[in-house]
Each structure stands twice: as structure tokens, then as C-alpha cells.
VEXDREN-2710 file (C-alpha; in Angstrom, 1 decimal):
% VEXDREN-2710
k/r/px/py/pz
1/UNK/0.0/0.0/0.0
2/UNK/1.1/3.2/-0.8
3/UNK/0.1/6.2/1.8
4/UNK/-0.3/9.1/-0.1
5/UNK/-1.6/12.4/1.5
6/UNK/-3.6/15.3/-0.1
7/UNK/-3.4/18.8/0.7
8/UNK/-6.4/20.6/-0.5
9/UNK/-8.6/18.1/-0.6
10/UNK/-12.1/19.8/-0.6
11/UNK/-11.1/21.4/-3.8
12/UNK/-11.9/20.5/-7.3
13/UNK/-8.3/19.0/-7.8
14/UNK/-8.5/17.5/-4.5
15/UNK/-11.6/15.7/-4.5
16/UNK/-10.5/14.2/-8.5
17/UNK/-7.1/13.2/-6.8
18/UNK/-9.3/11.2/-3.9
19/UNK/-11.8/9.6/-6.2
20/UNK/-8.9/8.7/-8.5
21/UNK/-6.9/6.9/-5.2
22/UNK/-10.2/5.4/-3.9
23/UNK/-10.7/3.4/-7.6
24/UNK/-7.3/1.9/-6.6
25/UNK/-5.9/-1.1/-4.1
26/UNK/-3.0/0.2/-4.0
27/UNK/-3.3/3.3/-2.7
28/UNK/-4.3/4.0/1.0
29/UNK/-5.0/7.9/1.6
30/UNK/-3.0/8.4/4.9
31/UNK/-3.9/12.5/5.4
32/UNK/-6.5/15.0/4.2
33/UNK/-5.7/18.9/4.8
34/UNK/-8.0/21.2/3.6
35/UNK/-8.6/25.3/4.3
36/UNK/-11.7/26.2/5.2
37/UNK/-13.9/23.9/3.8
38/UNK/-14.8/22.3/7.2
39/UNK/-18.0/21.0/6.2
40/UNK/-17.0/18.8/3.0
41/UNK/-13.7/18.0/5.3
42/UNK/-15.5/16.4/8.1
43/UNK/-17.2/14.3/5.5
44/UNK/-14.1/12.9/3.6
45/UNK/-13.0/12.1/7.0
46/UNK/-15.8/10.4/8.3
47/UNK/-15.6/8.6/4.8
48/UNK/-12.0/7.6/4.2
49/UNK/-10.8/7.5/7.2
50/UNK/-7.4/8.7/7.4
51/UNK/-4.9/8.9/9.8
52/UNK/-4.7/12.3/10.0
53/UNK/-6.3/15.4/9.0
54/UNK/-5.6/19.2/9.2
55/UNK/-7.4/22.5/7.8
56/UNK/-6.6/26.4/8.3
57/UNK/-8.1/27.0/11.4
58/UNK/-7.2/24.1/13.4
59/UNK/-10.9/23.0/13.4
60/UNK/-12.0/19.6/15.4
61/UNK/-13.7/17.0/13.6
62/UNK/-15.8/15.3/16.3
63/UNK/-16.5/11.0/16.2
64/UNK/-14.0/10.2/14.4
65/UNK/-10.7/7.9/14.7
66/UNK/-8.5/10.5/12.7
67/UNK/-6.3/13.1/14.4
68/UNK/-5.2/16.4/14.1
69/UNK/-2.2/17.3/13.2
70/UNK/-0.4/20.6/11.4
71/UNK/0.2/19.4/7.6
72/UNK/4.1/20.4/7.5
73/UNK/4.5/17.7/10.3
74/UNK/1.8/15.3/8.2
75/UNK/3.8/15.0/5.4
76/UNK/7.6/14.0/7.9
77/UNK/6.6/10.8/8.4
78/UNK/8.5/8.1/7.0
79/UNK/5.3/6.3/6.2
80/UNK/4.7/9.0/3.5
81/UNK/5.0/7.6/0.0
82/UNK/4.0/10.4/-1.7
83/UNK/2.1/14.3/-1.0
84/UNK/-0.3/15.2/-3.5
85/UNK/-0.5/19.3/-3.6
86/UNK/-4.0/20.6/-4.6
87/UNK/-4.5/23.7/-2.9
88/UNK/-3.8/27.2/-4.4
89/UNK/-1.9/30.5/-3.7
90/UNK/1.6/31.3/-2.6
91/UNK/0.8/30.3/1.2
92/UNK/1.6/26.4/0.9
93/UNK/4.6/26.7/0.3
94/UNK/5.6/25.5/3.5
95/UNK/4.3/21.6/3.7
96/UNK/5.8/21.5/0.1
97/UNK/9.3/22.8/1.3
98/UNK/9.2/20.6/4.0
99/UNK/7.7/17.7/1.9
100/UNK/10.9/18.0/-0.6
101/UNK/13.2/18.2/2.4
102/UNK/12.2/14.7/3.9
103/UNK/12.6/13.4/0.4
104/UNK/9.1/13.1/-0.4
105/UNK/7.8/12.9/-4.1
106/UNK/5.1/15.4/-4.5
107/UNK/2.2/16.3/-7.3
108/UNK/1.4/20.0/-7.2
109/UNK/-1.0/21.9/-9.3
110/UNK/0.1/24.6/-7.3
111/UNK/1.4/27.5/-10.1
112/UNK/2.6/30.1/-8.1
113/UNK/4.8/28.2/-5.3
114/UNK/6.8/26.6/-8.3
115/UNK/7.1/30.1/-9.9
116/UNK/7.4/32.1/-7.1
117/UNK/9.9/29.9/-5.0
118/UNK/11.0/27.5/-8.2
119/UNK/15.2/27.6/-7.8
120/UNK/15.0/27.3/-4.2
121/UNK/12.6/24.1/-4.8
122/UNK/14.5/22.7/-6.9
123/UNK/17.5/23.4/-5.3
124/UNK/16.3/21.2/-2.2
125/UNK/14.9/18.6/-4.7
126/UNK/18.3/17.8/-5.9
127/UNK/20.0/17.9/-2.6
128/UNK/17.7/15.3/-1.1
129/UNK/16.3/13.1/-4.5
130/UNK/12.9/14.0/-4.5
131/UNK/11.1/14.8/-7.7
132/UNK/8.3/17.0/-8.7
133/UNK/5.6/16.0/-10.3
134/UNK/3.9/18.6/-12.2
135/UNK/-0.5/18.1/-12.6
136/UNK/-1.7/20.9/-14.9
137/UNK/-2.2/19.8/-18.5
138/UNK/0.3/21.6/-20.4
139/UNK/3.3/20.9/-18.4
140/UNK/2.2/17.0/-17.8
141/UNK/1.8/16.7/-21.3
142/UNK/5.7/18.2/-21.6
143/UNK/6.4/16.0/-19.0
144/UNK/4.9/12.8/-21.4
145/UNK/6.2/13.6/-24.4
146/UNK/9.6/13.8/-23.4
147/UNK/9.8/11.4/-20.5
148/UNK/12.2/8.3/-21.1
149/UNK/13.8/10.3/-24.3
150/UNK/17.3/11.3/-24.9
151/UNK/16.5/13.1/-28.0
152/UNK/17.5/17.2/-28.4
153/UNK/14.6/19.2/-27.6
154/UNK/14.3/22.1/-30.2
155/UNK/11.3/24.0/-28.8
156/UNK/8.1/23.5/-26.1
157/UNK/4.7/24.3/-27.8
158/UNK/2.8/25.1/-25.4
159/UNK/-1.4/25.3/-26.2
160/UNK/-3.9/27.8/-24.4
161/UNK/-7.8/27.8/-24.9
162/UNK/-8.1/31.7/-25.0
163/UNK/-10.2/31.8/-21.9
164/UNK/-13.9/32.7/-21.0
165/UNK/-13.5/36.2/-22.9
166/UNK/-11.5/35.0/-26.1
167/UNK/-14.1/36.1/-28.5
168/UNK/-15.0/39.4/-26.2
169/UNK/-13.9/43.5/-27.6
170/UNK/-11.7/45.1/-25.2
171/UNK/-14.8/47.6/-24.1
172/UNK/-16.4/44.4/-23.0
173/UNK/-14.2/43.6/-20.5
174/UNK/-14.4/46.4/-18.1
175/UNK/-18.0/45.1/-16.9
176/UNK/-16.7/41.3/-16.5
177/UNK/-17.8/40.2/-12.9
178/UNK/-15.9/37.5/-11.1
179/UNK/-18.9/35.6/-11.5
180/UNK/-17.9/35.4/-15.4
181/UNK/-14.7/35.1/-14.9
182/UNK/-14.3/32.0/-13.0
183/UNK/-16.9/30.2/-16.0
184/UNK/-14.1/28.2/-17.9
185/UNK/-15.2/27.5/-21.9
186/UNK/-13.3/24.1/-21.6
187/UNK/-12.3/23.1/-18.2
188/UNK/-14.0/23.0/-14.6
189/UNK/-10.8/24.9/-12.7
190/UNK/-10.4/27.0/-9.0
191/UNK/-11.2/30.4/-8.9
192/UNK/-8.0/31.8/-9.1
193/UNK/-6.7/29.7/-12.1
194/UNK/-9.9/30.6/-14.3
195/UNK/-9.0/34.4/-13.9
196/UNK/-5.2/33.3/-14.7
197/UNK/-7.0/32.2/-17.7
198/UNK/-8.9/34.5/-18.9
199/UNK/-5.8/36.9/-18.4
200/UNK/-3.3/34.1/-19.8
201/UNK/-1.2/35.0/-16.6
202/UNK/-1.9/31.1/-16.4
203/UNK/0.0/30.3/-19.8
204/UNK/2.9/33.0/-18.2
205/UNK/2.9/31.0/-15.2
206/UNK/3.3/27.6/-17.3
207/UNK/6.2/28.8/-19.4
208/UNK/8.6/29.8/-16.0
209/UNK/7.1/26.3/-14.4
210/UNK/8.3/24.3/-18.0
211/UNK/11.1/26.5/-17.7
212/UNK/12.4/25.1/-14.2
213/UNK/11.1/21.5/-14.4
214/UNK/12.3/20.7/-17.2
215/UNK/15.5/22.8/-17.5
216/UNK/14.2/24.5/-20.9
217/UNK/15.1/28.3/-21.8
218/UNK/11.9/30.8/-22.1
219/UNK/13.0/31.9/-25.2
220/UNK/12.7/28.2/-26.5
221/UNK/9.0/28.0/-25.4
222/UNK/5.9/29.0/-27.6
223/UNK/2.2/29.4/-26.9
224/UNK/-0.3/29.4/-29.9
225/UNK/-4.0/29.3/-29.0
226/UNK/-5.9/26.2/-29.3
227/UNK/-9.7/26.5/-29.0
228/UNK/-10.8/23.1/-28.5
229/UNK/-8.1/22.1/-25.4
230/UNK/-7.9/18.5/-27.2
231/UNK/-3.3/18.8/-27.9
232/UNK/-2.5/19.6/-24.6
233/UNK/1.2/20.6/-26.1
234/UNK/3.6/19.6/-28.2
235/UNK/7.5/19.2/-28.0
236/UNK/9.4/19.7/-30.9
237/UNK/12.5/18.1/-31.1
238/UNK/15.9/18.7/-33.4
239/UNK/15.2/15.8/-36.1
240/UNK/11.6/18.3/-36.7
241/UNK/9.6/15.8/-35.6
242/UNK/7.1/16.8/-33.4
243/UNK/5.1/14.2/-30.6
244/UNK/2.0/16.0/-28.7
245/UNK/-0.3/14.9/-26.4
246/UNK/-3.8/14.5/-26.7
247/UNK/-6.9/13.9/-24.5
248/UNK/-10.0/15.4/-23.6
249/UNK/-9.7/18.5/-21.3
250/UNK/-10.2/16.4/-18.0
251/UNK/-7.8/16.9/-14.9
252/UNK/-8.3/13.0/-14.0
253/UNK/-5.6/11.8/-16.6
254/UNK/-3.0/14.1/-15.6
255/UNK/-3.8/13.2/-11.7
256/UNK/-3.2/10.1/-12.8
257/UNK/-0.3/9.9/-14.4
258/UNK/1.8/11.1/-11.5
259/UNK/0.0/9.1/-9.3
260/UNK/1.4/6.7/-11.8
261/UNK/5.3/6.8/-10.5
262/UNK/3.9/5.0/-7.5
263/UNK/1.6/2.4/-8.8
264/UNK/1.4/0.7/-12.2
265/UNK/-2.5/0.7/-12.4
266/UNK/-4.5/3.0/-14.7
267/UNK/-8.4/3.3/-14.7
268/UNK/-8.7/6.4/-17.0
269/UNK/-11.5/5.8/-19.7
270/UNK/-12.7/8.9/-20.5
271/UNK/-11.3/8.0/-24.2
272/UNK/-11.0/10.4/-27.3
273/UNK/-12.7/9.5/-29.8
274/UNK/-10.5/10.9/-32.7
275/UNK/-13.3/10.1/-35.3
276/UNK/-15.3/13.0/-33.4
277/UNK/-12.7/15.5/-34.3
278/UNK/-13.5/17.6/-36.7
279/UNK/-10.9/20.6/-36.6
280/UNK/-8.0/21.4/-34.2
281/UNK/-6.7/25.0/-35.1
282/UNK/-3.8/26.8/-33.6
283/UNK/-2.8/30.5/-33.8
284/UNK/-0.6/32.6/-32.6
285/UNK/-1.4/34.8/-29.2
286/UNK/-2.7/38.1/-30.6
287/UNK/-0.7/41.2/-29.4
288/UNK/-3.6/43.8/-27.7
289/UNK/-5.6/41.1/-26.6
290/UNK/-4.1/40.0/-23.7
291/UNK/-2.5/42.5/-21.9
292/UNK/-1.6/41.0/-18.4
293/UNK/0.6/38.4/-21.1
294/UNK/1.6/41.5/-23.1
295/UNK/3.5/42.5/-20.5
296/UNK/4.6/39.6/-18.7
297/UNK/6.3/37.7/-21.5
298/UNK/8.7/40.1/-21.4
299/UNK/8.7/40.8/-17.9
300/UNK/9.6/37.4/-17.4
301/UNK/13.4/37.5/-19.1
302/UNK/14.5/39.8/-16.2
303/UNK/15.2/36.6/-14.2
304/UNK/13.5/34.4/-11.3
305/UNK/13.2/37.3/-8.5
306/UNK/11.4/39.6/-10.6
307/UNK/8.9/36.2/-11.8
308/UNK/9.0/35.9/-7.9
309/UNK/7.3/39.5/-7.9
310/UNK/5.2/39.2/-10.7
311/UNK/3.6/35.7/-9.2
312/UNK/3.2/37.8/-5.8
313/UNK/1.3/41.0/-7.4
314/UNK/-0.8/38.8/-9.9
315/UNK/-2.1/36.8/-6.7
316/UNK/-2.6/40.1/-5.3
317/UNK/-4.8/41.6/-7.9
318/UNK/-7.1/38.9/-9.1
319/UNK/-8.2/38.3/-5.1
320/UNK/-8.7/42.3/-5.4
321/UNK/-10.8/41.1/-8.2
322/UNK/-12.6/37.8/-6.6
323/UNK/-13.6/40.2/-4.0
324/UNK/-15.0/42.8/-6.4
325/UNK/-12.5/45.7/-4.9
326/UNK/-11.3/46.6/-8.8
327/UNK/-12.7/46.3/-12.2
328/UNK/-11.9/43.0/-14.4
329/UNK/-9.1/45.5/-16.6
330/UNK/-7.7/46.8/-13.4
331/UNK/-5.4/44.2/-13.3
332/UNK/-3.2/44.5/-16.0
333/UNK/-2.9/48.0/-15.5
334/UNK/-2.4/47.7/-11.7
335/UNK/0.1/45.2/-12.6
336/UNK/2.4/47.3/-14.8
337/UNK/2.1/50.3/-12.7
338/UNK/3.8/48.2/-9.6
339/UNK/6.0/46.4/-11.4
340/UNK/7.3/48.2/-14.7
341/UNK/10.2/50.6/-13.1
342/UNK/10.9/48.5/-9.7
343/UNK/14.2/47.6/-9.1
344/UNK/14.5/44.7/-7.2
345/UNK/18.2/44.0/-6.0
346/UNK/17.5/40.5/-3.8
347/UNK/19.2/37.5/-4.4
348/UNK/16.6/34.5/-4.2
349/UNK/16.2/33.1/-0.5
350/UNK/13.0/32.1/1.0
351/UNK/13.5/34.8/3.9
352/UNK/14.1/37.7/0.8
353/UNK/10.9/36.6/-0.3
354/UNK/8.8/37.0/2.3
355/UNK/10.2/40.7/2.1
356/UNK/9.6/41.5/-1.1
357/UNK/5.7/40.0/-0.7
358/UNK/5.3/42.3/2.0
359/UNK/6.9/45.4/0.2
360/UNK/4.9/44.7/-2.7
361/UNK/1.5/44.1/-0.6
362/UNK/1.7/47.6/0.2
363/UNK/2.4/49.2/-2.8
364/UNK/-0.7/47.3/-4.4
365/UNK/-2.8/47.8/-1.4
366/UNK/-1.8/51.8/-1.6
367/UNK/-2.6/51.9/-6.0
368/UNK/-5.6/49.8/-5.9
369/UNK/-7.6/52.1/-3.8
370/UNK/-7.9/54.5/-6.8
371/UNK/-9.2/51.7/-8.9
372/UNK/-11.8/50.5/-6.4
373/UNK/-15.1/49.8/-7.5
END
């Protein structure tokens, strides 16, 4: 049996990962953390039954067997096979830093702590042998395309659906209301991610992650839009050839797959039927319409502290946005304001982090307040 624990599990991510361990003997779920969600907590609890259990506020689940106990100590014991990241947002970055230094695989869907805190993560990965196992689409289609291959990568090809307002006119946009913006054309996703989306912060955020995984300079990654989310991305390699992967857009197969490092049995049958298909298109990212990518693509080749500091502020604005304290357009240009002519002269440590997130709290506290709604 191998004890695997989930952190995030009341999530969307979370409750595919459990569902996806439950179909499977091989699997035992040893800990569920969770952040507020008490209420659909207590019931995986009372249902699975595992050892232990944590959430944000150090709640009590009552008549049960499990115990609680804070996740960064969860995930230390040597009975630990494997964590399973779900949860969203800069702030777990501390169960996965201590996951990584107890030599623990992990699976994170998690964005921002691997582009916020990537080098150091890695750096720790490679001191103690643990991998990281990346569950969004793109970069787990990267990942299978190019796992067990020796061959020259040329360039990444990375696909993005265009979000919930691809087909929308820039004076559209202004009146967007979080309800809208966390509707997903393709995919059923978190809040936060949706917005990425929309914005294509989330096809940013996937070119830095690609970048550090899998050792691959930006400048050697390319997005083109892909309506129907079917190629999940492509790899090109020197010879020309090119090998993509394919599925429907569905979270379970990529859960699955690194679930897959620790157990040889696959249930995934939510098959493609290519006979259905009857166009795939790809084009290139249209300069204008995105302008939180506008920006960033470039921002982005000033180096690892200054993605640090775009990951923070982006996290920043869009839960300015969730909570209906600025307009839908208020992030990109909230977003170059802070960032364009900073000067950030840190070198990359987990305690200069922490800094810089407070420093730049402020300054996007202080300029949002003359873009509140």
C-alpha cells in the first residue's frame, strides 16, 4: 500500500485526486488537509478515514478515529509515500518545502509556489532526491512527451484555450464580474486559475514552471491558441519531428499519471474518440488582446526574483478582483504600474521573499484604492 496524503482536498483538484486513489488497491489515503472547507472536510473524514487530517483554522472533527495534526508535520513521516499538492496561492509553500526536504515525491497543481519559489525548490529537490511531479495539463503533457527520451529538444509548444472572454472586444471587459470570470469555456478549474485564464497570466505562469522543471530556456517556449483544449502541447524536437499529447480536457488523466510513479494501475476511460474531431486549429497569441501576457512575456526575461514578484502581485490583484474591490481591466494595469520601473536587487532566498511580498503588498494595497469599484 502506498500512503499518499492530499493537501487541498475539498477542492476541485482534491476531490479528483481522492476519487482517482479510492478506484485503486493500491493506494491508502493516509492525510487530508483542507482550508476552510470544514463542512466537505469532516465528510471525507468520516468517509476515508485517514490517519490524519488538518485544515486552516485548526478546526476539530468530532466522532471520528482520525487526528489532528499541522500538515508540515503530516507530510515527515517516513510512512509518506507520496504528498499530492492541490491547494492554491503562494501560502503552501511551506508543507511542500518541507515535503521536498524529507525526500518526499510530491504532485502540485500549485502555479505560483513553483514560480514564485521554483530555484529554491528545486534546489532542495536535488539535494535530497525527490522529484516533482507537475498536474496541470500543459506541463504534464511536456512531461509525457519527453519522459524516457534522450532526443534534443528544439522547442516546447505550449497550447492555451483563450479563456472565457476570447471572442469578447476590449470595451467588454471592463464590466466582467468575477462571477464570469471563473466560468471556464473548456475546463472546470479554481477560482484563481480561471481568472489566470482569462488573463493568460496562467499560460505565463506555465512557461517559467516548464522552464524550471524541465530545464528548458523561455525563449525556446511557444504558446499558440488552441480553442478546443484537445493537444494539450507539443514538444518539438531537433530531427523536426514533433510528438504532442492528446486527450480530452479532463484533470483525471493528468492526476493520474503522476499518481502513476507509485503504482502501475491506470483506470482512466474517459477515451478520445479521434473520429469525433472535426478541426484542431492553432494560432498565434494576438498582441492587444491579452495584456496582463503583453507584459509579462517580457517581464519574465529579467530573471527568477522579478517572476517571484510578478507571481506575488498577480495573486494580489485577481483576489482584489474575486472580491469585487477593482474592475476585471484593473489588473493589468495595476500590474504594470507596480512592477514596470521597480528595481528589485535581492538574491533569491526564502526569507528575501517573504520581504519582497510584504513590500509589494503595500504598494498594491496603496494603487488599488484609486481603482476600487
Amino acid at each position: 500500500m502506498k500512503n499518499i496524503v492530499i493537501i487541498g482536498s475539498t477542492g476541485s483538484i482534491g476531490t479528483q485526486a481522492i476519487d482517482i486513489i479510492n478506484e485503486n488497491e493500491e493506494y491508502n489515503i493516509f492525510a487530508l488537509s483542507a482550508g476552510k472547507n470544514l463542512s466537505k472536510l469532516s465528510e471525507q473524514v468520516h468517509k476515508y478515514k485517514p490517519k490524519y487530517y488538518d485544515n486552516l483554522d485548526k478546526e476539530i472533527i468530532h466522532n471520528c478515529t482520525s487526528k489532528l495534526l499541522e500538515s508540515s508535520e503530516i507530510v515527515k513521516f517516513e510512512k509518506v509515500d507520496f504528498v499530492f499538492f492541490a491547494s492554491s496561492g503562494s501560502d503552501a509553500l511551506k508543507p511542500i518545502v518541507e515535503s521536498l526536504e524529507y525526500g518526499k515525491d510530491i504532485a502540485l497543481t500549485n502555479k505560483e509556489v513553483i514560480v514564485t519559489y521554483g530555484p529554491l525548490l528545486l534546489e532542495i529537490s536535488k539535494k535530497t532526491n525527490a522529484t516533482i511531479f507537475p498536474i496541470d495539463s500543459e506541463p504534464s503533457a511536456i512531461w509525457q512527451c519527453i519522459n524516457g527520451r534522450k532526443r534534443k529538444i528544439y522547442r516546447i509548444i505550449l497550447t492555451a484555450s483563450g479563456g472565457a472572454f476570447r471572442d469578447y472586444e476590449k470595451n467588454d471587459l471592463m464590466k466582467i464580474t468575477p462571477e464570469e470570470a471563473t466560468k471556464h469555456p473548456n475546463w472546470v478549474m479554481g477560482q484563481k486559475i480561471t481568472v489566470d485564464s482569462s488573463t493568460m497570466m496562467n499560460k505565463i505562469f506555465e512557461i517559467v514552471e516548464i522552464s524550471y522543471l524541465f530545464n528548458i530556456p523561455i525563449d525556446q517556449i511557444e504558446v499558440l491558441i488552441h480553442r478546443e483544449s484537445i493537444v494539450h502541447s507539443m514538444v518539438e524536437f531537433e530531427d523536426s519531428s514533433i510528438l504532442a499529447q492528446l486527450s480530452k480536457p479532463d484533470m483525471r488523466l493528468p492526476i493520474q499519471y503522476a499518481l502513476s510513479n507509485k503504482s502501475n494501475i491506470f483506470n482512466y476511460q474517459n477515451r478520445l474518440d479521434l473520429k469525433s474531431l472535426n478541426n484542431l486549429s492553432f494560432k498565434p497569441v494576438q498582441s492587444g488582446q491579452y495584456l496582463c501576457y503583453d507584459f509579462s512575456i517580457k517581464y519574465i526575461k529579467k530573471g527568477p526574483i522579478y517572476i517571484s514578484a510578478l507571481s506575488f502581485v498577480n495573486e494580489m490583484l485577481v483576489n482584489l478582483f474575486l472580491t469585487s474591490k477593482i474592475h476585471y481591466l484593473s489588473i493589468p494595469v495595476l500590474m504594470k504600474e507596480i512592477l514596470y520601473d521597480k528595481q528589485i536587487n535581492l538574491t533569491m532566498t526564502f526569507d528575501n521573499l517573504t520581504e519582497l511580498k510584504k513590500d509589494l503588498k503595500k504598494i498594491t494595497l496603496d494603487k488599488s484604492k484609486q481603482y476600487e469599484i
